[in-house]
C-alpha positions in Angstrom: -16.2 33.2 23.4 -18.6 35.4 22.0 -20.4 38.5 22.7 -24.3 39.7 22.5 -26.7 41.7 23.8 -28.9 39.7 25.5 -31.0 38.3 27.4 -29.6 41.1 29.8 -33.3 43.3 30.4 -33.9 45.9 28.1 -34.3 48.2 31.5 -31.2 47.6 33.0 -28.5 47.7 30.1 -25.4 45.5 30.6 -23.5 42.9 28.1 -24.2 39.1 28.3 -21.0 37.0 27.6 -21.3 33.0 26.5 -18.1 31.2 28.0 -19.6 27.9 26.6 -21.4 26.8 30.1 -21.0 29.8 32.4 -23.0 33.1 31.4 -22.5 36.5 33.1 -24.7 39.7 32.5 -23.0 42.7 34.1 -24.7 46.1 34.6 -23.7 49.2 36.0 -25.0 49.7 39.7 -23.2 51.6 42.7 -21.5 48.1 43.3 -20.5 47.5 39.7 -20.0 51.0 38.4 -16.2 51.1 38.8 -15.7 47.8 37.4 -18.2 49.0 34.6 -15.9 51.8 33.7 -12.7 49.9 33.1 -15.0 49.0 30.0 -15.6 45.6 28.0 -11.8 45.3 27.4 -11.0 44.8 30.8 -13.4 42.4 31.5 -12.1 40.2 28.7 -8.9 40.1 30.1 -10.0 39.8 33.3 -12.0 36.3 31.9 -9.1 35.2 29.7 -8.1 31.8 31.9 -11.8 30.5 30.6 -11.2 30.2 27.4 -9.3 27.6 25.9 -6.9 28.6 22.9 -8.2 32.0 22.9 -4.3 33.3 21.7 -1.6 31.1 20.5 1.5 31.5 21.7 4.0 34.8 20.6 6.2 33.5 17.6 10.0 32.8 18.6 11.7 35.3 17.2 14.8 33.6 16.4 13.4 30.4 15.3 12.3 32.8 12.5 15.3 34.7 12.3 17.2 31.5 11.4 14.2 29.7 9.2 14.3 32.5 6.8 18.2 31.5 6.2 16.8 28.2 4.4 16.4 30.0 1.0 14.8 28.6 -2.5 18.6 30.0 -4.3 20.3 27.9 -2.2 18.2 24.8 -2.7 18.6 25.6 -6.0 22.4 25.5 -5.7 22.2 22.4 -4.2 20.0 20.3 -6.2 21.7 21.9 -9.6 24.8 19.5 -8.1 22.9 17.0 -6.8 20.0 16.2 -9.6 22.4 16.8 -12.3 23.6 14.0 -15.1 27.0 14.2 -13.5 25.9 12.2 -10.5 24.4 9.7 -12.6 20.8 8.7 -10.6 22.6 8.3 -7.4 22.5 4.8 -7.7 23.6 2.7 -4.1 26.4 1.7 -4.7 27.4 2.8 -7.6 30.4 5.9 -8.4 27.8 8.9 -9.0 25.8 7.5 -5.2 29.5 7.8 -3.6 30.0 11.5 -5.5 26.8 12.3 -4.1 27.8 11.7 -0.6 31.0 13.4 -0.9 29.3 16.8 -1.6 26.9 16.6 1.3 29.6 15.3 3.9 31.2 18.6 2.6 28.3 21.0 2.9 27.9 19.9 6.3 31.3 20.4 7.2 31.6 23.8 5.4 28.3 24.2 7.5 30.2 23.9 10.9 29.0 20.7 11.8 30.6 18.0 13.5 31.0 14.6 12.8 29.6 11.8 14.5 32.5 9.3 14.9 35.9 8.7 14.4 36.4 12.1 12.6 34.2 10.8 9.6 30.9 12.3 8.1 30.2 8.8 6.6 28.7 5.8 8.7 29.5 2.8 6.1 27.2 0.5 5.1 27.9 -3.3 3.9 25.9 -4.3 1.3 25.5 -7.8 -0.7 24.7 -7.4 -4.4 23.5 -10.8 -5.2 22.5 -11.5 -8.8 19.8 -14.2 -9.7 21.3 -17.5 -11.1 19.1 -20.5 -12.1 15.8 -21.1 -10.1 14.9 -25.0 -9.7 11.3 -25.7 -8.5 10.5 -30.0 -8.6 7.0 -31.1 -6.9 5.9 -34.4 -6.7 8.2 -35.9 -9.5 7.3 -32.4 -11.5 9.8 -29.9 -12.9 7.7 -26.2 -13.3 9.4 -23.5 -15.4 10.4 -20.2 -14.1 8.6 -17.4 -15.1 6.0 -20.0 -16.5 4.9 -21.6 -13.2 6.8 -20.1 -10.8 9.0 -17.3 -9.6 10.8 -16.9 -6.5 11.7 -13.2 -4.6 15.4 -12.5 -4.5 17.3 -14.0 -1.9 21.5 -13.3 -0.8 22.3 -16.7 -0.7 22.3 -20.1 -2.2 19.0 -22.1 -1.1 19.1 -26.1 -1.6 15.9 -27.3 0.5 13.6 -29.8 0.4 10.9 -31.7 1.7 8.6 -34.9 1.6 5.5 -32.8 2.0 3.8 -29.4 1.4 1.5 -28.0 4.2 -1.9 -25.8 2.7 -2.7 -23.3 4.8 -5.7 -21.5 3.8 -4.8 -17.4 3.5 -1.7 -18.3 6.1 -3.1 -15.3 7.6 -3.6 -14.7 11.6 -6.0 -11.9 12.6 -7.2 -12.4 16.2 -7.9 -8.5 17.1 -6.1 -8.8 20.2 -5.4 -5.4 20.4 -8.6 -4.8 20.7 -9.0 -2.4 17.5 -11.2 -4.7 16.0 -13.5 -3.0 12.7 -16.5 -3.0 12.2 -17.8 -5.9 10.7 -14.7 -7.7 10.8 -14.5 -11.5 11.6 -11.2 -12.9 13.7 -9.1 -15.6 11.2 -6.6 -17.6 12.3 -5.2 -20.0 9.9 -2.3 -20.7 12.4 -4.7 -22.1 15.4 -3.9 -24.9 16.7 -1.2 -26.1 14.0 2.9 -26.6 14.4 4.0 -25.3 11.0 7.9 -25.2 11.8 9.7 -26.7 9.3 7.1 -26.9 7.1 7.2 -25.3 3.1 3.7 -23.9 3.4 1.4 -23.3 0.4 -1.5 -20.3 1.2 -3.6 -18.4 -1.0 -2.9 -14.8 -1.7 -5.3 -12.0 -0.6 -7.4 -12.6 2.0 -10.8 -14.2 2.6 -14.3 -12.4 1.6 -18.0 -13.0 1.9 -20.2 -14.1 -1.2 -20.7 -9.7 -1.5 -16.7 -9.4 -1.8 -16.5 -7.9 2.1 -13.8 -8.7 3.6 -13.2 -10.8 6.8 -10.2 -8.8 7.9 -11.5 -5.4 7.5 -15.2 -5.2 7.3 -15.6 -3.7 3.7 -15.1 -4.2 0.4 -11.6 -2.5 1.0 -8.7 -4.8 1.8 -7.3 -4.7 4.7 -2.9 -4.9 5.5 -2.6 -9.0 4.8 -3.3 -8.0 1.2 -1.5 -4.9 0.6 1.7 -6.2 1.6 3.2 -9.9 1.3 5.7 -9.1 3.8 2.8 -9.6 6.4 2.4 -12.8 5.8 6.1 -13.5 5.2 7.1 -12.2 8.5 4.4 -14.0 10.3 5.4 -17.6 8.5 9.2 -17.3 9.2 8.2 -16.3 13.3 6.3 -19.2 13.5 9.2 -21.4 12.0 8.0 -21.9 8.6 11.0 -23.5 6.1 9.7 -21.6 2.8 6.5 -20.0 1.8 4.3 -20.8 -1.7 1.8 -18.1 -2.6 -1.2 -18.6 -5.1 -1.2 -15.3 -7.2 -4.6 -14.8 -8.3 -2.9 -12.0 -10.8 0.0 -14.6 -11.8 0.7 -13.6 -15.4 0.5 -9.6 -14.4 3.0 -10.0 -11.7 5.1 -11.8 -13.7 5.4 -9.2 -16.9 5.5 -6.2 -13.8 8.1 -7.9 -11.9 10.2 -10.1 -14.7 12.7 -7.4 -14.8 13.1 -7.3 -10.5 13.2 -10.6 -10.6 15.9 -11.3 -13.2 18.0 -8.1 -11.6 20.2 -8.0 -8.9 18.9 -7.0 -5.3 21.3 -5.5 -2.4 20.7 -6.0 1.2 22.6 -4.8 4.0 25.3 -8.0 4.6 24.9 -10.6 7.1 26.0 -9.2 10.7 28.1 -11.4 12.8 25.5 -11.8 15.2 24.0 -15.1 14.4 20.9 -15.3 16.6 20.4 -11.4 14.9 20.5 -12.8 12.1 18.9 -15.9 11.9 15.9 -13.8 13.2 15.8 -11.4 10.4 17.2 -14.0 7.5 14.2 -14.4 4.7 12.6 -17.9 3.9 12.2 -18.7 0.4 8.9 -17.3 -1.1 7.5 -18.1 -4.7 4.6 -17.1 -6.6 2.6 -19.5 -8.1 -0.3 -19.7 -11.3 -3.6 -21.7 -11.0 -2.5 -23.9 -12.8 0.5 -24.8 -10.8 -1.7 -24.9 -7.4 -4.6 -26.7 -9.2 -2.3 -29.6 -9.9 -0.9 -29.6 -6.3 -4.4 -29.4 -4.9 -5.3 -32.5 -7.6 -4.0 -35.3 -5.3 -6.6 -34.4 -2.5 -8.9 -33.7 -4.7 -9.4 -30.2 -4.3 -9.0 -27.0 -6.3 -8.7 -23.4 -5.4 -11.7 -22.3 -6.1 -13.4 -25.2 -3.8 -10.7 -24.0 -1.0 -12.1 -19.9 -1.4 -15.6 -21.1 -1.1 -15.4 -23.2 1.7 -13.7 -20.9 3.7 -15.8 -18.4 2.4 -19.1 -20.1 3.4 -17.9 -21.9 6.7 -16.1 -18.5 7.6 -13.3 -20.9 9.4 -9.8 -21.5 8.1 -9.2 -24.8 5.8 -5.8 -26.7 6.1 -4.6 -29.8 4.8 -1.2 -31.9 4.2 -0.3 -32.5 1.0 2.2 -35.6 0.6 4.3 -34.6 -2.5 7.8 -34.2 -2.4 9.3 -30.7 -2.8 12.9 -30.0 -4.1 13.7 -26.0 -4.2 17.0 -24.9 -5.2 18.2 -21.4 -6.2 21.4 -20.1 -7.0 23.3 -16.6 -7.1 26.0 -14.8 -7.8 26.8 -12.2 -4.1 29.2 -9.8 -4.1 30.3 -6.9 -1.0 30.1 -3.5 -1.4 29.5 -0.6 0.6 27.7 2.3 0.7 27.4 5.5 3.3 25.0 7.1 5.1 26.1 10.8 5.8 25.7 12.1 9.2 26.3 15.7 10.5 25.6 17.1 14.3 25.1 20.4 15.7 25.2 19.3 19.8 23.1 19.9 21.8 23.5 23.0 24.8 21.7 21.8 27.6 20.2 17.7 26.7 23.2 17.1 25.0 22.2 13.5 25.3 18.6 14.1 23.9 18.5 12.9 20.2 16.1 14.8 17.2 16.9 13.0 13.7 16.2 15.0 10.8 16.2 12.9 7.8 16.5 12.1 3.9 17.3 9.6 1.3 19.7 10.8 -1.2 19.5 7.3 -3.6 17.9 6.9 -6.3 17.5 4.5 -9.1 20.5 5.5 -11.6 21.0 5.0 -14.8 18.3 1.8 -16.8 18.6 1.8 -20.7 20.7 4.7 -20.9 18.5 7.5 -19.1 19.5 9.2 -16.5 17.1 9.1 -13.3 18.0 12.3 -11.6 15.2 12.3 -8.8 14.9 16.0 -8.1 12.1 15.1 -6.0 12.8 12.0 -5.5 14.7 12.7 -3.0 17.0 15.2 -3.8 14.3 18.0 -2.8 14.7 15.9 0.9 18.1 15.8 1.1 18.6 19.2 -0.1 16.1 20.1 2.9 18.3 18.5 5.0 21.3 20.4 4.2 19.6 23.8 4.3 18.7 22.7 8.0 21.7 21.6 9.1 23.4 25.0 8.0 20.0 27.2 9.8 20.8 25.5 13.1 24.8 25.3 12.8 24.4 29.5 12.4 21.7 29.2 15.5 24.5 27.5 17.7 27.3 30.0 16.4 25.5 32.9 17.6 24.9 31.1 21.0 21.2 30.3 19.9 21.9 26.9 19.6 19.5 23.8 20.4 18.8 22.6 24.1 18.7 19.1 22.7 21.1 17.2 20.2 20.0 17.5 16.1 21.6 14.5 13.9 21.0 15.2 10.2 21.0 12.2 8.1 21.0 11.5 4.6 20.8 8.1 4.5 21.4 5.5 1.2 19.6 2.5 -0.1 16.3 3.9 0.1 15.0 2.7 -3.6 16.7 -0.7 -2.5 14.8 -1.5 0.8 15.1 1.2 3.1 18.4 -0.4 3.2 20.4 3.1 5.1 18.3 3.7 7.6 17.8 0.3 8.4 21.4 -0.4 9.2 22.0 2.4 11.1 18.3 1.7 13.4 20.1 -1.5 13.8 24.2 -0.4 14.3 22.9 3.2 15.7 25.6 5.9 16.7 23.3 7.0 19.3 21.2 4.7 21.8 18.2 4.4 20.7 16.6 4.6 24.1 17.9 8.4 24.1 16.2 9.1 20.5 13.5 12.0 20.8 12.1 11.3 17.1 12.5 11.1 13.7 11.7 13.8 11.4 11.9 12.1 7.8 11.9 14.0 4.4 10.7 12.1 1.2 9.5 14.1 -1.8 8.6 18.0 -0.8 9.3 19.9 -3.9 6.0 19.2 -6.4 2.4 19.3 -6.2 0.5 15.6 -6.9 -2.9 15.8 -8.8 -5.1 16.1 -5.5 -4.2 19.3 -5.2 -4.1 22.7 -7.6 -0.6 23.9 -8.4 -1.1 27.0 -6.2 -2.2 25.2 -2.5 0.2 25.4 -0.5 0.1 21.7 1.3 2.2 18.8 2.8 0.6 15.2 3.4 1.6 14.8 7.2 1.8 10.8 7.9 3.0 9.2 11.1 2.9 11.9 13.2 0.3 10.8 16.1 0.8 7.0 15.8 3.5 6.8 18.4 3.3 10.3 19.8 0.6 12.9 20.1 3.3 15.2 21.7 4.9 14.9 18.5 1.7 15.7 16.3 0.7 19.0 18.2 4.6 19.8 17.9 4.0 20.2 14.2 0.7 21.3 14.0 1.2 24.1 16.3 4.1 25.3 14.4 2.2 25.6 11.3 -0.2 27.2 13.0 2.3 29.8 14.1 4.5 30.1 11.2 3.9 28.4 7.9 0.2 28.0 7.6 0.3 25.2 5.0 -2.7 22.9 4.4 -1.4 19.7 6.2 -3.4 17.0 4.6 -3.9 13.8 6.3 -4.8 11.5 3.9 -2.3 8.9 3.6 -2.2 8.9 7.5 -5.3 6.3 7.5 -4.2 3.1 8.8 -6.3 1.7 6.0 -4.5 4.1 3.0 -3.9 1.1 0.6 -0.5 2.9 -0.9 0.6 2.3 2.7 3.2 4.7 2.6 3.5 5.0 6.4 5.8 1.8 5.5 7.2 3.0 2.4 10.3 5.7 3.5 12.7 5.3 6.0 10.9 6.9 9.3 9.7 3.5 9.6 13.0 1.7 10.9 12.8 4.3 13.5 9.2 3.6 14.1 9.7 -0.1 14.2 12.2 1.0 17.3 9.1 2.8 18.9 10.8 6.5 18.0 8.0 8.6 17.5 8.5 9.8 14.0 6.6 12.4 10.8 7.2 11.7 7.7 6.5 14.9 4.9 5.6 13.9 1.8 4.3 16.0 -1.5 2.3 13.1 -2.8 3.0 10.8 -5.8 3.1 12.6 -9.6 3.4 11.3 -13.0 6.9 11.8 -13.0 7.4 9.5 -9.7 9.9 7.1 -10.2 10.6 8.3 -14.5 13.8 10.0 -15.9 11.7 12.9 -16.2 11.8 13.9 -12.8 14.0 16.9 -13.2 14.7 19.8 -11.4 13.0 22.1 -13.9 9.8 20.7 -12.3 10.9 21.4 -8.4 8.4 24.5 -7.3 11.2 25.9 -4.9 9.2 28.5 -3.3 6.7 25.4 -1.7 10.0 23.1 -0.9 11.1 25.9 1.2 8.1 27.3 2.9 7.6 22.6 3.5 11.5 22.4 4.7 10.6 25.5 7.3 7.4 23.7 9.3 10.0 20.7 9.8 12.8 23.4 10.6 10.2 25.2 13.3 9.2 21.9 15.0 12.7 20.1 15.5 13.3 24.3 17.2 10.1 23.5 19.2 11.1 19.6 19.7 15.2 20.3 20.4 14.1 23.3 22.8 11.2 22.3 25.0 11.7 22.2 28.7 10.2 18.3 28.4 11.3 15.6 26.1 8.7 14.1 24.0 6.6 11.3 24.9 5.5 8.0 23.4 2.4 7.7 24.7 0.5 5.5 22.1 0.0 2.1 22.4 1.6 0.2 19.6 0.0 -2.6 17.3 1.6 -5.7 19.4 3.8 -7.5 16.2 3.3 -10.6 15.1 
């Protein structure tokens, strides 16, 4: 609303307001004139309902009073422990990982809050450590070299398979719009149409297909769209459909192979196989290799083709190419699996009135350990998230002890084998202490104590990612709060669903948003010192970690307090 001074006439003074489609002009007359002298002020008031968001809504006193008890000296305490050579990385799995869980089951006990089974702060997690063995890969009479020809991803088991033919499979992509948030300029592919691959080892091309002007099918622009920023994609989609093993065509072959030797040569861990074997046989991987050229041209060879011929046929028909290809396959990998276990740490402050109401505050406390002799402390990575965690869990535990407690239930989790897979929060999404149908949302924690280059080292910000895709309840939760208390930039960016970093997959809100739990992930953006032993807690900004741990502190008060639970009301992508 605004006020002028006209287009009331000049002979009959009054004041003209604008309340966007209504207009009054008031003068004084006999009728008016005692309404006229309770003076603009009162009219105002009197008008208030009109406007929309004219005031926000009075602070909560004691949602402050308690924030300001999350303070940069004791995050500093904290991640002294935490970040320090001592704990060796924080590898999963490893003695200075289990050290690391000790002193946050403590701190949440010294806090005053309770356990969430059996007495124990630690949910345990079974892990396989499996360790690459020799790799076999035999086509048409052919033995290729690892490394050379070939590699295949990490699997937790022996694999002996074969096969008396290969199926090609153009992209092995499937993009049919269905939900009907088709792009602009985007063409429907479906290299699965009208084809039974089960049991098949198919052979696709990596990426996806363009037009002559490098636009894509699958989004519309020059940018690629999700099939090509994540393998999984296609993976997933393969093994649904019944697929034996997958062959991909790297068109970067060599560069994957010097960026990836050392992965690939390494052990992997992955949460162990459950005894639930339909579970199991769902989620259990199919074999999936990387291929040159070279390797594909002289597959290809037999039907006369090559994969250039493939690209720009499909490229020019704008329809999906498949063929059989009768060559005999023998795969066969070994390794070397070993169990061990790992914890997620859980601490509750219950809940005074929705006791059965679930808010998740979250953090992965992993990180890489110990390569070559240096020490890969992760301050921010995520020791500034954990240590968020455990200032939050004390703020509410002294809100509950002075009968200020939350309405709704608050689980704070810091959760292991993060830098492995999203390994901890996968395992408990899937063996959950709680139901998940009574789960209000996730708040999740990765990397809030630095600035990243897109922003000057005195803006105060937070990248805000997730936050409306399952919930806009959710999203005005948190940006009303900053509105109200922390005022920090809250920067959007890597919330596009076409952000190639895709780091709306990349932490572990995701196994909760897989379970349709709305969810926000805060994030401080990705610095040089991402993933380095040089990320040290010399470099954590502490006044920004805690001002950043406060806006997630203010909307699980707002979440864990509201008269109505949260709702899910966004339709979600339909999976594949």
């Amino acid at each position: 609303m605004r006020e002028i001074s006209f287009p009331c006439p000049k002979e009959s003074p009054g004041v003209f307001f604008d309340f966007g489609k209504f207009f009054y002009c008031f003068r004084p007359s006999r009728l008016r004139r005692a309404l006229w002298r309770i003076g603009v002020m009162g009219l105002l008031l009197l008008f208030l309902p009109l406007g929309k968001g004219l005031f926000s809504q009075s602070p909560d006193k004691n949602a402050m009073k308690f924030a300001k008890t999350i303070t940069a000296e004791d995050a500093k305490k904290h991640l002294s422990v935490l970040a320090s050579d001592e704990y060796e990385g924080r590898e999963t799995g490893k003695e200075g990982q289990r050290k690391a869980a000790k002193y946050i089951a403590e701190s949440f006990k010294s806090s005053g809050l309770k356990s969430a089974t059996d007495n124990s702060y630690m949910q345990q997690v079974p892990l396989l450590l499996s360790t690459p063995g020799e790799s076999k890969f035999e086509v048409g009479g052919k033995q290729y070299v690892n490394l050379s020809d070939f590699y295949f991803f990490p699997l937790d088991e022996d694999l002996k398979l074969e096969a008396k033919n290969i199926l090609f499979l153009g992209y092995g992509i499937s993009e049919k719009f269905e939900n009907g948030e088709k792009p602009e300029g985007a063409i429907p592919y479906d290299d699965y149409e009208d084809i039974d691959v089960k049991g098949n080892i198919l052979l696709v091309l990596g990426g996806e297909p363009v037009s002559e002007d490098s636009i894509s099918f699958l989004s519309g622009k020059k940018d690629p769209s999700k099939w090509s920023t994540s393998y999984r994609k296609k993976i997933a989609l393969a093994r649904n459909k019944g697929a034996e093993g997958m062959i991909v065509v790297s068109s970067d072959f060599e560069s994957n192979i010097e960026s990836m030797k050392e992965y690939l040569e390494s052990p992997s861990l992955d949460i162990e196989p459950n005894a639930d074997a339909k579970k199991d046989e769902e989620k259990k991987n199919i074999p999936q290799a990387g291929i040159s050229f070279k390797m594909a041209n002289e597959i290809l060879l037999t039907q006369k083709l090559s994969v250039e011929e493939i690209k720009k046929k499909i490229q020019t028909t704008k329809q999906p190419f498949s063929v059989e290809i009768k060559l005999p396959v023998a795969i066969e990998i070994t390794n070397k699996a070993e169990k061990i276990s790992s914890e997620n740490v859980i601490g509750v402050v219950e809940g005074t009135e929705f006791r059965d109401e679930v808010i998740f505050i979250t953090a992965h406390y992993d990180h890489l350990g110990v390569i070559d002799g240096k020490v890969f402390n992760g301050a921010d990575d995520d020791g500034s998230g954990t240590v968020a965690v455990m200032e939050m869990a004390e703020a509410f535990a002294k809100a509950k002890e002075a009968g200020l407690g939350p309405k709704r239930t608050i689980v704070f989790m810091t959760v292991t084998g993060e830098e492995k897979g999203l390994l901890g929060s996968s395992y408990y999404t899937d063996h959950p202490i709680y139901p998940i149908a009574n789960t209000v949302c996730d708040l999740n924690i990765d990397m809030i104590g630095r600035y990243d280059e897109g922003h000057k080292k005195d803006s105060a910000f937070v990248y805000i990612i997730g936050s409306d895709k399952i919930s806009t309840d959710l999203h005005k939760i948190n940006e009303k709060a900053n509105s109200a208390y922390t005022k920090l930039a809250l920067d959007y960016t890597y919330n596009d669903p076409d952000d190639p970093n895709r780091f709306y997959y990349r932490s572990d809100h995701y196994n909760f948003a897989e379970k349709g739990i709305p969810i926000i992930f805060y994030f401080n953006g990705i610095h040089d010192d991402y993933h380095q032993e040089t990320d040290e807690i010399s470099k954590i900004n502490f006044d920004l970690l805690v001002k950043r741990t406060q806006l997630v502190f203010y909307t699980a008060w707002e979440a864990a307090n509201r008269k109505d639970r949260i709702v899910s009301d966004v339709p979600q992508e339909k999976k594949k």
